[in-house]
VMD Tcl script that draws the C-alpha trace (Angstrom):
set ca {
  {-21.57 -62.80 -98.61}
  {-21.55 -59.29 -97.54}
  {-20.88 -56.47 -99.66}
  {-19.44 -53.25 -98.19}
  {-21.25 -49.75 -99.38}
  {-18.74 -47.63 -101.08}
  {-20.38 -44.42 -100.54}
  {-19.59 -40.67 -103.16}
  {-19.17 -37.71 -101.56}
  {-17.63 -35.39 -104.20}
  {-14.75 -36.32 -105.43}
  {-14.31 -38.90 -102.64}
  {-15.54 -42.16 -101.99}
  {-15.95 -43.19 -98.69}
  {-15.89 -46.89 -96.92}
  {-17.18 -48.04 -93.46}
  {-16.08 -51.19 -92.34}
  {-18.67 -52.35 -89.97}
  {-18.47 -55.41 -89.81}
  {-15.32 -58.03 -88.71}
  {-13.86 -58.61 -92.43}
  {-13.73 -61.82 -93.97}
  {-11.07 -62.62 -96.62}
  {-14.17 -63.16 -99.36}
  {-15.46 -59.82 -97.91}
  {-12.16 -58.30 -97.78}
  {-11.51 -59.37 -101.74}
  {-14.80 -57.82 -103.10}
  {-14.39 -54.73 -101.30}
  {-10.67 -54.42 -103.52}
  {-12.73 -55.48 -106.76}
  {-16.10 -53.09 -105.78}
  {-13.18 -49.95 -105.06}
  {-10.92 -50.36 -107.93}
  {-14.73 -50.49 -110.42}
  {-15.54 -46.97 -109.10}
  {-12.82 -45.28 -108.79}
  {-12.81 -46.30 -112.48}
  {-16.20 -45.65 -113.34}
  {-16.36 -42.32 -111.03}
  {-13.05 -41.03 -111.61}
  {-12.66 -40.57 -107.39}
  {-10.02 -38.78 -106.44}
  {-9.59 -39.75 -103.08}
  {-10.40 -42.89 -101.06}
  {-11.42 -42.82 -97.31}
  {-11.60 -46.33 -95.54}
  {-13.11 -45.64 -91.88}
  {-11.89 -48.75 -89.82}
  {-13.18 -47.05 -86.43}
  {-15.96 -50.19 -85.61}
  {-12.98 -52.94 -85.80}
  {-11.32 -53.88 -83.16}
  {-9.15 -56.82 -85.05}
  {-7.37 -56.46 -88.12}
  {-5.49 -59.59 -89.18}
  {-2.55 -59.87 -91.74}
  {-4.86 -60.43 -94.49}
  {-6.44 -57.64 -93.55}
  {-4.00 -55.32 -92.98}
  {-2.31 -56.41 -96.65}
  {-5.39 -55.96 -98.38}
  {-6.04 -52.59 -97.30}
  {-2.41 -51.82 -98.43}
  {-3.11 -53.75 -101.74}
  {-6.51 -51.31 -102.25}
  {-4.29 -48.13 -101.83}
  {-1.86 -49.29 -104.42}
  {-4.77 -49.92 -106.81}
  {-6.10 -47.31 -105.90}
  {-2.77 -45.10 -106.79}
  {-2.49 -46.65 -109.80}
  {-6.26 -45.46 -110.29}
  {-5.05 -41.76 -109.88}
  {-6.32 -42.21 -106.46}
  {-5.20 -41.76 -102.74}
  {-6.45 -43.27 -99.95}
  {-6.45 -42.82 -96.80}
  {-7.45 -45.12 -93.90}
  {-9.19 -43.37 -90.31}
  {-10.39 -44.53 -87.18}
  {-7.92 -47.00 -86.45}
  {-8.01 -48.11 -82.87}
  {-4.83 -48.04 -80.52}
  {-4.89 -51.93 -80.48}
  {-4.87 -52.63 -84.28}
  {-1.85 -50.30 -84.66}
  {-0.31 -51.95 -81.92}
  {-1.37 -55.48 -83.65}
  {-0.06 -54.36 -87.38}
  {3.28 -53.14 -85.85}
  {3.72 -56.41 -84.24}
  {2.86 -58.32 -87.16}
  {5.52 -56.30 -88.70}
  {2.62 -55.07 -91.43}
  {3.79 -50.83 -91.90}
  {0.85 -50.77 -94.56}
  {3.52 -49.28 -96.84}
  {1.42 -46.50 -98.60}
  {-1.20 -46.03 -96.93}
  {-1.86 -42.59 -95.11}
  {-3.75 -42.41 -92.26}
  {-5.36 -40.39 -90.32}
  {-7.17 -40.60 -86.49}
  {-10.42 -39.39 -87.79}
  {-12.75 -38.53 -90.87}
  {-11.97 -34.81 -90.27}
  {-8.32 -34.91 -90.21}
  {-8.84 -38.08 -93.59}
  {-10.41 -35.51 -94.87}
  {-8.05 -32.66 -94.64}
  {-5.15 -35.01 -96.40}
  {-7.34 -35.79 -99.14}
  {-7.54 -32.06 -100.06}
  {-4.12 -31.04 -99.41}
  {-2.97 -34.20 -102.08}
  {-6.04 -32.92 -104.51}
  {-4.00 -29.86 -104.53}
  {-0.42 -31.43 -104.48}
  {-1.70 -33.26 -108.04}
  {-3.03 -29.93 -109.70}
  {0.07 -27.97 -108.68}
  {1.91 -30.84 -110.31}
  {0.39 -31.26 -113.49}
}
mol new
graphics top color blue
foreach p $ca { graphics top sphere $p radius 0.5 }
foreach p [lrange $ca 0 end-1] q [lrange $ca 1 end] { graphics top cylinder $p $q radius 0.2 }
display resetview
């Protein structure tokens, strides 16, 4: 089975799917996120999807089940990269990925993660 690496950087933890996701694959990746966010106290997720070129319904619910975990966590997430043709393919699936930001690239990922770091301090 392959595992994905959940890289830290900061207060971030950042995920590159390179590889077509299986469901098993798909699962551990929620279970491996949701154990460091806990364990690291990550503020931010960043899920770069940029290598696939097919996400399925699974798919697409999963990564809208890891940002509500993740939320619940104390954490946002943020998905980048996603390729013209998997929009197009969640949209007609009728998947919205309710919760989920996104962004089209690490940079601009990036830049949201900050801005709701600084949202949740000017909050509390």
């Amino acid at each position: 089975m392959d595992r994905i690496p959940i890289l830290r950087m900061g207060e971030t933890l950042l995920v590159t799917i390179q590889v077509d996701m299986q469901d098993q694959t798909a699962l551990t990746l929620q279970d491996d996120l949701a154990d460091r966010i806990a364990k690291t106290g990550a503020s931010g997720v960043m899920i770069d999807i940029s290598a696939l070129e097919i996400v399925d319904s699974f798919v697409g619910r999963m990564l809208t089940s890891i940002s509500g975990i993740a939320r619940i966590l104390s954490a946002t997430t943020v998905v980048v990269g996603m390729q013209p043709a998997v929009a197009i393919t969640l949209v007609e699936l009728g998947l919205s990925l309710e919760g989920v930001k996104t962004a089209l690239n690490v940079e601009r990922g990036m830049e949201l993660l900050r801005r709701s770091r600084l949202e949740n301090v000017l909050d509390h």
